[in-house]
KELUMTI-795748 format. One record per residue: residue in one letter; y, z, x of N, C-alpha, C, O in turn. Coordinates in steps of 0.2 Angstrom, whole numbers, plus 5000, padded with zeros to 4 digits. Atoms other than C-alpha are relative to their C-alpha. Example, Ala and Ser with C-alpha at 12.3 -4.5 7.8 and 13.67 -1.06 7.14 Angstrom:
2
a499450005004497850395062500650005004500550035009 s499449994996499550365068500550034996501150044999 
***
This chain:
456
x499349994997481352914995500550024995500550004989 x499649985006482652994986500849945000501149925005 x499350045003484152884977500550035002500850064998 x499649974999485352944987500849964999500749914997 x499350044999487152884989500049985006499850005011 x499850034992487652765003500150075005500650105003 x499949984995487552885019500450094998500850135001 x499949915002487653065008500050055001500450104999 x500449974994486453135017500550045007500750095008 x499550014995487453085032500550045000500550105002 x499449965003488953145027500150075001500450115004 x500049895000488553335023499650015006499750075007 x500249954995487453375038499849965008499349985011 x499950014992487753245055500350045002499950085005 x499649944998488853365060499750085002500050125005 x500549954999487653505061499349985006498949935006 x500450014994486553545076499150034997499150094997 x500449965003484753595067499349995005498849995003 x500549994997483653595083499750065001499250055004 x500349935002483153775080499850004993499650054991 x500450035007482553705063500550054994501150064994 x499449965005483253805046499750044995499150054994 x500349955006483153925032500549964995501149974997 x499750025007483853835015499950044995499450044992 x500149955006484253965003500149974992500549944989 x499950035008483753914985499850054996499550104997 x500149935008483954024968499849934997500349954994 x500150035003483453864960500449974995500249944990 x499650045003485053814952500249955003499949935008 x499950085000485853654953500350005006500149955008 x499650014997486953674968499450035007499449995012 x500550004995485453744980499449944999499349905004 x500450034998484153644974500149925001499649885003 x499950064997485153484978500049995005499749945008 x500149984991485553554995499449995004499349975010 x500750004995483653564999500049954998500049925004 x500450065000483253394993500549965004500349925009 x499550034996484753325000499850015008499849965011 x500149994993484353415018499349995002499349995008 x500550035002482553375014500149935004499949925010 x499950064999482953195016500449985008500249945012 x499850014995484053205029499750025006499849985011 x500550004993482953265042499549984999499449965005 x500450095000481653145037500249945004499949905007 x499650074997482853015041500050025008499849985012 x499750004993483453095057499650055006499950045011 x500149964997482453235064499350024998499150084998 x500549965005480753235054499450065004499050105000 x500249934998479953375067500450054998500250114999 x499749935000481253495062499750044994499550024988 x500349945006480653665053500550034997500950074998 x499649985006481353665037499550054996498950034995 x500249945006480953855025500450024995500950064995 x499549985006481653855009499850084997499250094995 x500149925000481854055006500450004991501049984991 x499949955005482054124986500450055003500350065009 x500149915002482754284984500150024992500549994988 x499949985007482354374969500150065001499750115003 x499849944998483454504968500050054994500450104993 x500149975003482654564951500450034994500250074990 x499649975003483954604942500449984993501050004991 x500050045007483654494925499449985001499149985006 x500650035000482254434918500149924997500649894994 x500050085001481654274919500249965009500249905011 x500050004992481954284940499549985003499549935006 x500450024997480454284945499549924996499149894999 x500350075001479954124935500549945003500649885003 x499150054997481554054943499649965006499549905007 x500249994996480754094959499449925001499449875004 x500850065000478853994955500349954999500049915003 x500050075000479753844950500349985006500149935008 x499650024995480853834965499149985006499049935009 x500750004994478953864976499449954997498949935000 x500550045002478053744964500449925001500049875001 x499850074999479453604968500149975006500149915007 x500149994991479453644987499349955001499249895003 x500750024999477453604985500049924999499749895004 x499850054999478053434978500249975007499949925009 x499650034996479053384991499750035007499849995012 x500350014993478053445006500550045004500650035010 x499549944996479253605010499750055000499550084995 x500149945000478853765016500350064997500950074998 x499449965006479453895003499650085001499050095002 x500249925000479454095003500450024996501050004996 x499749955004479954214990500250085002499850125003 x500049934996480754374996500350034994500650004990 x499949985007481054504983500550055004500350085009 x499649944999482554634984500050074998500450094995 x500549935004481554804981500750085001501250095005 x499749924998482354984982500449984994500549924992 x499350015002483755054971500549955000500649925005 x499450024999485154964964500650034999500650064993 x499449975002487055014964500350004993500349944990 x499850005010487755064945500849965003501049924999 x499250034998489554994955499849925005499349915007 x499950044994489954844966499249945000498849935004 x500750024999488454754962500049925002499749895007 x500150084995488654574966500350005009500349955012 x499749984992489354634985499350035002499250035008 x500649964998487754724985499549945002499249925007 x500650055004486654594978499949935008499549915011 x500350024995487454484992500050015007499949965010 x500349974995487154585006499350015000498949995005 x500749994999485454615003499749925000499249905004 x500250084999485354405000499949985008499549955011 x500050024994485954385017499550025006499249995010 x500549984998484954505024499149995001498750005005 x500750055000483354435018500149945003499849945008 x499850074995483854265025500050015008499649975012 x499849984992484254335041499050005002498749965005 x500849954998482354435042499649934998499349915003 x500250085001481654255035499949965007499449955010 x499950014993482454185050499750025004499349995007 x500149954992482154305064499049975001498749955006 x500850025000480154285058499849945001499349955003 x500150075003480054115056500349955010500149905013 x499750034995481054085073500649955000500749935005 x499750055002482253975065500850055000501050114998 x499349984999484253995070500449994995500950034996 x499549995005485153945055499850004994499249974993 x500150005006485353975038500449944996501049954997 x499750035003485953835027500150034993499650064991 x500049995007486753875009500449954997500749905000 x499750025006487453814993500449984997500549954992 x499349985004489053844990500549945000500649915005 x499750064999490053714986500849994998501150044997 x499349995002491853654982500350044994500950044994 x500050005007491853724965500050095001500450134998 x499949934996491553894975500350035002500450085001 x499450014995492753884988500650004995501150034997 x499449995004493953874973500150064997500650104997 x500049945001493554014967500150045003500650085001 x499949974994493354114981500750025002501050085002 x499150015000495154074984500350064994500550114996 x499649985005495854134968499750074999500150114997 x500149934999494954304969500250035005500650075002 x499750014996495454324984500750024998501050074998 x499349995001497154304980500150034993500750044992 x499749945006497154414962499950065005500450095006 x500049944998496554554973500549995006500850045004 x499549994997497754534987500750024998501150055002 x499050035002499554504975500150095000500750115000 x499749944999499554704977500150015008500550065009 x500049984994499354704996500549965004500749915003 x499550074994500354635012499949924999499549895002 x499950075000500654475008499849955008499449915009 x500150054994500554405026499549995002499349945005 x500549964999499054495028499649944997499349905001 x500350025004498354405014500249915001499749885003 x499850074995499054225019499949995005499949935007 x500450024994498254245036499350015003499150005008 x500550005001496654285031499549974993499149924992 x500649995007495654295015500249924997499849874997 x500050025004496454175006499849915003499749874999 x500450054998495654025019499450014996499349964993 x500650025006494154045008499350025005499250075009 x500749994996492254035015500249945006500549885005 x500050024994492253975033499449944999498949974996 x500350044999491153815035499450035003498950025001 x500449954999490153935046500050075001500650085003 x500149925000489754125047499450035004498850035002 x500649984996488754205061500050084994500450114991 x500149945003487954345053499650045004499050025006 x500249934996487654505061500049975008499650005011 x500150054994487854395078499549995003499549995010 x500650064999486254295078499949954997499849905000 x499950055005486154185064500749984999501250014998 x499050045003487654065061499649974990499149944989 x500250025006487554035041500549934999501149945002 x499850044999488153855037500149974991499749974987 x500050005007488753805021500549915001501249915001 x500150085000488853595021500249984994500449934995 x499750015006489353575003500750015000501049974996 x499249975002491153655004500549944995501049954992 x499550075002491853475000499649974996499849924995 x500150045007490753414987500150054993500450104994 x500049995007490753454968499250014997498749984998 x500749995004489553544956499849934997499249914997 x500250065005489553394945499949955003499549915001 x500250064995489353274959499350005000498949964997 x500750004997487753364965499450034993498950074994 x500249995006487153374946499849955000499249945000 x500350085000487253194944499649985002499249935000 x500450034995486353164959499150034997498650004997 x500549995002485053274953499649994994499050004993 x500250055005484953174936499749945000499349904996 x500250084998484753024946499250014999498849964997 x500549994996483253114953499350034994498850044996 x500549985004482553174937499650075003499050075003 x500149934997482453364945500450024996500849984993 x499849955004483053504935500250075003500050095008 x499949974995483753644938500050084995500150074989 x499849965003483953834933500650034997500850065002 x499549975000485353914925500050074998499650094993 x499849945000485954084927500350034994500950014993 x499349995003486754154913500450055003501050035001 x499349964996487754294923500449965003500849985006 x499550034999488554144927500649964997501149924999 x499550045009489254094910500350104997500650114992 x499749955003489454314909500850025001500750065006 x499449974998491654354909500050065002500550085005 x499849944999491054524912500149995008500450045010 x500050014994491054464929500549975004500549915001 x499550024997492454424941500049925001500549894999 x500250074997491854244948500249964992500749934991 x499950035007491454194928500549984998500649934996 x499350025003493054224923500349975003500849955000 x499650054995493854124936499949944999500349894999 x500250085000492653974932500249974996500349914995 x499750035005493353974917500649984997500949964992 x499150004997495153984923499849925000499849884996 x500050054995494653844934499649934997499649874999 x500350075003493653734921500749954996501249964992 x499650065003494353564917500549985002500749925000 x499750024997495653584927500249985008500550025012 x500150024991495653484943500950005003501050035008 x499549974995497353494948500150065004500150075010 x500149924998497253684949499750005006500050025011 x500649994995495753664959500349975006500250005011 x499650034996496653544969500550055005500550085010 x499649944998497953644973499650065005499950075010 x500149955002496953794975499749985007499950025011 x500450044994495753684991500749985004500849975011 x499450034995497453624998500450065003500650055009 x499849944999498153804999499450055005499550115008 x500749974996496453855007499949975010499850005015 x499850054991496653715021500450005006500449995011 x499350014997498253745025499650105005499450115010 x500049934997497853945028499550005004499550055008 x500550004994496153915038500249975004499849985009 x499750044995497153795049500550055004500650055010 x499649954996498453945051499650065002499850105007 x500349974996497354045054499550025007499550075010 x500350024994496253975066500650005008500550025013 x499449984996497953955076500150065002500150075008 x499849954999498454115075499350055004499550095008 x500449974995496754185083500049955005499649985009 x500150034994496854065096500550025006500350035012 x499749974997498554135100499850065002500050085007 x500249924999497754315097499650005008499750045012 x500549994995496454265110500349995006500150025011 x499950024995497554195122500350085004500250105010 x499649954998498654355123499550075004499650115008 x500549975000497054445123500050005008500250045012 x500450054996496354345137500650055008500350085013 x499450014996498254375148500150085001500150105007 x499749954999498654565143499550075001499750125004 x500449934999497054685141499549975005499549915007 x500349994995495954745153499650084997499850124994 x500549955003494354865151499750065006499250085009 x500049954993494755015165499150045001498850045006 x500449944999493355125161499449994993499649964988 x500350025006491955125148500350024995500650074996 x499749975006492455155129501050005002501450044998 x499250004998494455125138500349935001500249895006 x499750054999495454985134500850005001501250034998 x499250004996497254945144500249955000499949915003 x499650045004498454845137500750005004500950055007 x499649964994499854805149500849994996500949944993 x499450005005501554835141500449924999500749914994 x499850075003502054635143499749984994499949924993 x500450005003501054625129500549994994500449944990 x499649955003502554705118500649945001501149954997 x499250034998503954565126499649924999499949875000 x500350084998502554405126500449954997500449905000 x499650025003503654335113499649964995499849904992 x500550055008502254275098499950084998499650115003 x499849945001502554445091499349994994498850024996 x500649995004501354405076499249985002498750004998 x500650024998499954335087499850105006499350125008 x500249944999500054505094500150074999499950125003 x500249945005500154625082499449984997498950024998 x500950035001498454525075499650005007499049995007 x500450004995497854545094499750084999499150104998 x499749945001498354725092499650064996499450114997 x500649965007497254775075499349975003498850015003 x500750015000495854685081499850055006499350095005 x500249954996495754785096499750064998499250085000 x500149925001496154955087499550024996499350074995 x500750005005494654895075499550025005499150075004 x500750004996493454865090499950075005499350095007 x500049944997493955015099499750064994499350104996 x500349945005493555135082499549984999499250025001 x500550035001492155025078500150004991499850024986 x499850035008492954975061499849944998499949895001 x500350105002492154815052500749964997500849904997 x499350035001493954805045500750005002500950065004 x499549984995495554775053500550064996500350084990 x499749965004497054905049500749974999501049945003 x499350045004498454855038500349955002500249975008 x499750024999499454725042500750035004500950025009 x499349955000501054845039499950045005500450055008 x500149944995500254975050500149995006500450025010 x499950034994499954865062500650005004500650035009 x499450014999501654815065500750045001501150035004 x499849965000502354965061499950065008500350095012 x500249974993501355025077500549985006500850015011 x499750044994501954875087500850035000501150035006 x499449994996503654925085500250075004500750085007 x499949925000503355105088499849995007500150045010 x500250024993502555035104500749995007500850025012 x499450044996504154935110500650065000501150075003 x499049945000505355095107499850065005500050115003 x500449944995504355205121499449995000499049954998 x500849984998502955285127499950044993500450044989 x500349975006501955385113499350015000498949965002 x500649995003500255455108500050004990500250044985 x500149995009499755405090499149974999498849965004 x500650015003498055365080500049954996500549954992 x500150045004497555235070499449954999499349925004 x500650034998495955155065499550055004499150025007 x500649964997494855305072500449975010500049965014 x499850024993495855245089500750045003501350035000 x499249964996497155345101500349955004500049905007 x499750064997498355235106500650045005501150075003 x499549964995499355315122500249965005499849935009 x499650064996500755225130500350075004500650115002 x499649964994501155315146500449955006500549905004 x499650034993501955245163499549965004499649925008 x500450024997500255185168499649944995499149914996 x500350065004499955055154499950034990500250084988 x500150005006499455065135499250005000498849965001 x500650015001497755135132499650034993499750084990 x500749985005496355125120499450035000498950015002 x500549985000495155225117499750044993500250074990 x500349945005493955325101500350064999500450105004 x499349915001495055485093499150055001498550025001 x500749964999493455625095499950014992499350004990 x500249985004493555665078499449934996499349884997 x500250045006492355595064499449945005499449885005 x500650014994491055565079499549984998499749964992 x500749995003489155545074499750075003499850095008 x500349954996488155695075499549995004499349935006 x500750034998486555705084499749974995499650004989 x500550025005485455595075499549945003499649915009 x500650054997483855475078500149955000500249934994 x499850075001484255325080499749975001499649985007 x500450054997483155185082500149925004500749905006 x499950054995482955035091500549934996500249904991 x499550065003484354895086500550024994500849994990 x499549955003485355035077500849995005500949995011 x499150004999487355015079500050085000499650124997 x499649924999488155195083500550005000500849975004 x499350015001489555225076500449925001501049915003 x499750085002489955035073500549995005501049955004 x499750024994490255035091499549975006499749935011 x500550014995488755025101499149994998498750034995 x500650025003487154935098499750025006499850025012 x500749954995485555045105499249975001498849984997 x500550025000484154975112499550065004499850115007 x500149954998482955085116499449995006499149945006 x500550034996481755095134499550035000499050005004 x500849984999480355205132499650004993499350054991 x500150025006479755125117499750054995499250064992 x500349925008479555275103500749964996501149924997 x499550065007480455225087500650034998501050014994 x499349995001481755335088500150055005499750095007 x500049944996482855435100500550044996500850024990 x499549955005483955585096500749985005500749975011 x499250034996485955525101500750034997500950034991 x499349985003487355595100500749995005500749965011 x499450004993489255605108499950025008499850085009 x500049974992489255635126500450065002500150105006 x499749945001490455765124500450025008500250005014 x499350004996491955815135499850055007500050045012 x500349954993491155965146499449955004499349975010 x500550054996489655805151500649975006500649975012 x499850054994490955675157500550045003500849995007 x499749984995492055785166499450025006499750035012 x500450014995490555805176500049955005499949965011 x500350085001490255615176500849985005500749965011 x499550044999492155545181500550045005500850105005 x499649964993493055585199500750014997500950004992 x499349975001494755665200500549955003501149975003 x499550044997495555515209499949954995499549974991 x499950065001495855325202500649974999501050014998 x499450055004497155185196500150044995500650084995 x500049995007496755245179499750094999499250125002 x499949934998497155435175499250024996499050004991 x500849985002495355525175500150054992499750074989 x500049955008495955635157499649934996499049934994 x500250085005495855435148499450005001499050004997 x500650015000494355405156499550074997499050064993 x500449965003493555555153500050024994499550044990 x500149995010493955575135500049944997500149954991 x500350044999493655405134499049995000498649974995 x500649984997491855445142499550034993499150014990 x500049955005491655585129499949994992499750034988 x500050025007491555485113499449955001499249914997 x500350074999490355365121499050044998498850104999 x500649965000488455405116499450015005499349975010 x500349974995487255505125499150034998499250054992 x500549975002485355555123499950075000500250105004 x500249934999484755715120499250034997498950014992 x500950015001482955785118500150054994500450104995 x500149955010482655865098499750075002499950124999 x500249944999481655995106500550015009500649975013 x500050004991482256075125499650015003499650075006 x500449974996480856075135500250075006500850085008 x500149964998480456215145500549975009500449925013 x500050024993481556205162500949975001501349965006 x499250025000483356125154500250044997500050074993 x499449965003484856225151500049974991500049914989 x499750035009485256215129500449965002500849975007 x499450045000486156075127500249945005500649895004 x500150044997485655985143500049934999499749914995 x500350105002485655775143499249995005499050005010 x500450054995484355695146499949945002500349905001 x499850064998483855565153500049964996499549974992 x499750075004484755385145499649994995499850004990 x500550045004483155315136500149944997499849914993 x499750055007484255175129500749985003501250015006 x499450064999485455045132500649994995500649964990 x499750005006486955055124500549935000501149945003 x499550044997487854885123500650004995500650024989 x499549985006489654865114499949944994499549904995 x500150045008489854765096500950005001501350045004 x499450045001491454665093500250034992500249994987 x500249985007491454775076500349974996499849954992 x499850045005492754685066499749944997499849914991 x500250075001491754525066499150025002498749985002 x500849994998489854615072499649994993499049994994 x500550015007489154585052500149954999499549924998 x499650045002490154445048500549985004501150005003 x499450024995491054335062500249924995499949874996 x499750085004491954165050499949965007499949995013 x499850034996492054015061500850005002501150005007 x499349984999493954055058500350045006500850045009 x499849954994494054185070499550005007499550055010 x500350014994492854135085500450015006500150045011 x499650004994494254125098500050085001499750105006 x499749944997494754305096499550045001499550095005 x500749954999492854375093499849975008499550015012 x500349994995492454285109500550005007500349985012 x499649974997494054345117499750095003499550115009 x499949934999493754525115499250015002499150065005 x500749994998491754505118499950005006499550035009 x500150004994492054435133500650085005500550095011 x499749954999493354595137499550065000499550095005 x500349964999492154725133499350005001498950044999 x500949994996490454665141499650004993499050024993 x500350045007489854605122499549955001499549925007 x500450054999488354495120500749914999501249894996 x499550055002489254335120499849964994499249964993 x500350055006489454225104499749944999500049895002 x500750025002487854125099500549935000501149944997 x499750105000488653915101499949984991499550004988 x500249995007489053875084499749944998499949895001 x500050055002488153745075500149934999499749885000 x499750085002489353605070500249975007500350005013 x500050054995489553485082500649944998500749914993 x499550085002490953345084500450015000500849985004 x499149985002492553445077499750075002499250085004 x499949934999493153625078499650044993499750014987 x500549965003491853745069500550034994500350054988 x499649985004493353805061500249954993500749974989 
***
């Protein structure tokens, strides 16, 4: 049994629901391989049927990785854990590479999971992280919208993170200290690897840790400045959602109606943030657009009617409401798309006559005037160009008997994606992702994990 602390165990993961068992990510430094021992223990104590897979990745890209690797899969063998190695193969980018590096981590995690059948992934990351995080975060902001940057980013890493919206990733460390879960594994006579691209300045994080070494007030500061803005911002999507919840409305497919009370509701900033996220999910953008734009819109909103653009989205404020819908431009062309393919970072494609891919393109403007009557509430142009950007099959070759250019028939399900948060939902933002998911017939979001308190 491991020398643990009075109820330390306890502490980092009662709050977590792991009846779907876990994926524990270890690189074999000190801060995961505590985690596995640590969460090791604790489902011994409290849950010992649960299927725990401690998942590597070796993303190759130093030597001396893959022996990283074998010790982490010969300490599992100790310990009576299930351990898998997964390697990050293909090219890597000469730019942007630690962003790279952890997208394809997550990615492996996920695919680990999915096989395995297992719902959450556990990580590493600990207070010493979250400090960091923070302070990157804000050097790269101090050029952009400050409020922007105060209502978002600078909360830090979310306690949980659905990813891609199936896996919730859960990071149960946030509130301890590397040196805590170093001692512990001193106690424990375990070892651990070090990175050195974690002691290299050339790298953005490095250099922070070495801002950040030694001094705990900073750090202090820097966790309480983090607190404060993941509490305002959890508020502020809550209002985003409510306003959501009160003033849109989804007329027609690919068409969202906004009802100008929207404009007078009087939380002006919980709805210029209702506003962007819209205009994200209607272009199928992963990011919202500007703060300043945002707001800049809203006013341009309040001073009349108007047709404008923003975000790949037409925003047309006429006598019969405020509607959103996809601009045609910068469409997809036809192309093959396979089964569990996003299109256009709007619509995820399942496919029903099982071949591994169909050919999809826009629906196009002379189809849905076909498709959509000349009467309704809601004027048939909106709908129809609306219609029009939505995607449609079409067969690569024409058989014998269809006009060129014909549709054919559907083969494929196309359902909508919540896009600003479909790779990456924080527990931060859960109200407004499952505002606007429940508005455009979205799979609904996955219950999150933590139990007890707000997810947030």
């Amino acid at each position: 049994m491991l020398d643990t602390e009075p109820d330390l165990s306890t502490k980092l993961f009662s709050h977590i629901d792991f009846t779907s068992g876990a994926v524990a990510a270890v690189s074999g430094g000190s801060d995961s391989t505590a985690l596995l021992l640590l969460l090791k223990h604790h489902l011994d104590q409290t849950a010992p049927s649960t299927r725990l897979l401690a998942v590597t990745v070796d993303h190759g890209l130093r030597r001396g990785s893959a022996a990283e690797a074998q010790a982490v899969a010969k300490l599992c063998v100790e310990r009576g854990i299930a351990h898998r190695t997964m390697a990050w193969s293909g090219d890597k980018p000469s730019t942007g590479l630690p962003a790279a590096a952890r997208q394809a981590r997550y990615r492996l995690l996920a695919g680990a999971a999915r096989s395995e059948g297992l719902g959450l992934i556990v990580t590493g990351h600990t207070l010493d992280d979250q400090a960091e995080t923070v302070l990157m975060r804000h050097a790269r902001d101090a050029n952009r919208d400050s409020a922007d940057a105060a209502g978002r980013g600078l909360a830090g890493m979310a306690p949980a993170t659905l990813h891609d919206w199936r896996e919730w990733i859960v990071r149960p460390l946030l509130g301890t200290s590397r040196s805590a879960l170093r001692d512990f594994l001193r106690r424990e006579q375990v070892g651990w690897a070090e990175d050195p691209t974690n002691a290299d300045e050339a790298f953005e994080r490095p250099r922070l840790r070495a801002t950040l070494a030694g001094s705990a007030g900073q750090v202090d500061d820097v966790l309480a400045l983090a607190s404060r803005v993941a509490a305002e911002r959890g508020r502020l999507g809550a209002d985003a959602a409510e306003l959501i919840g009160r003033f849109a409305g989804q007329p027609a497919t690919g068409l969202l109606r906004l009802d100008p009370g929207l404009l007078s509701a009087g939380n002006d900033r919980a709805a210029v943030y209702a506003l962007r996220i819209l205009l994200a999910t209607t272009g199928g953008l992963a990011f919202l657009p500007d703060q300043s734009r945002g707001e800049a819109l809203f006013g341009r909103l309040r001073a009349g009617f108007l047709c404008a653009t923003l975000s790949r989205t037409v925003v047309d404020f006429r006598r019969a409401g405020i509607f959103l819908r996809r601009e045609a431009r910068g469409l997809p062309p036809d192309i093959a798309v396979s089964d569990g393919a996003v299109w256009d970072g709007r619509r995820r494609i399942t496919l029903n006559d099982g071949s591994g891919a169909l050919l999809i393109g826009p629906c196009g403007m002379a189809a849905a005037k076909t498709l959509v009557p000349g009467e309704g509430e809601t004027p048939p142009s909106l709908t129809r160009a609306a219609l029009a950007a939505e995607p449609a099959a079409r067969q690569a070759l024409d058989p014998p008997g269809m006009t060129r250019g014909e549709r054919a028939p559907p083969g494929f399900v196309a359902l909508p994606v919540v896009a600003p948060f479909a790779g990456f939902l924080p527990s931060f933002d859960l109200a407004p992702a499952r505002a606007v998911a429940s508005l455009i017939g979205a799979t609904p979001v996955p219950a999150s994990p933590l139990r007890g308190h707000s997810a947030g």
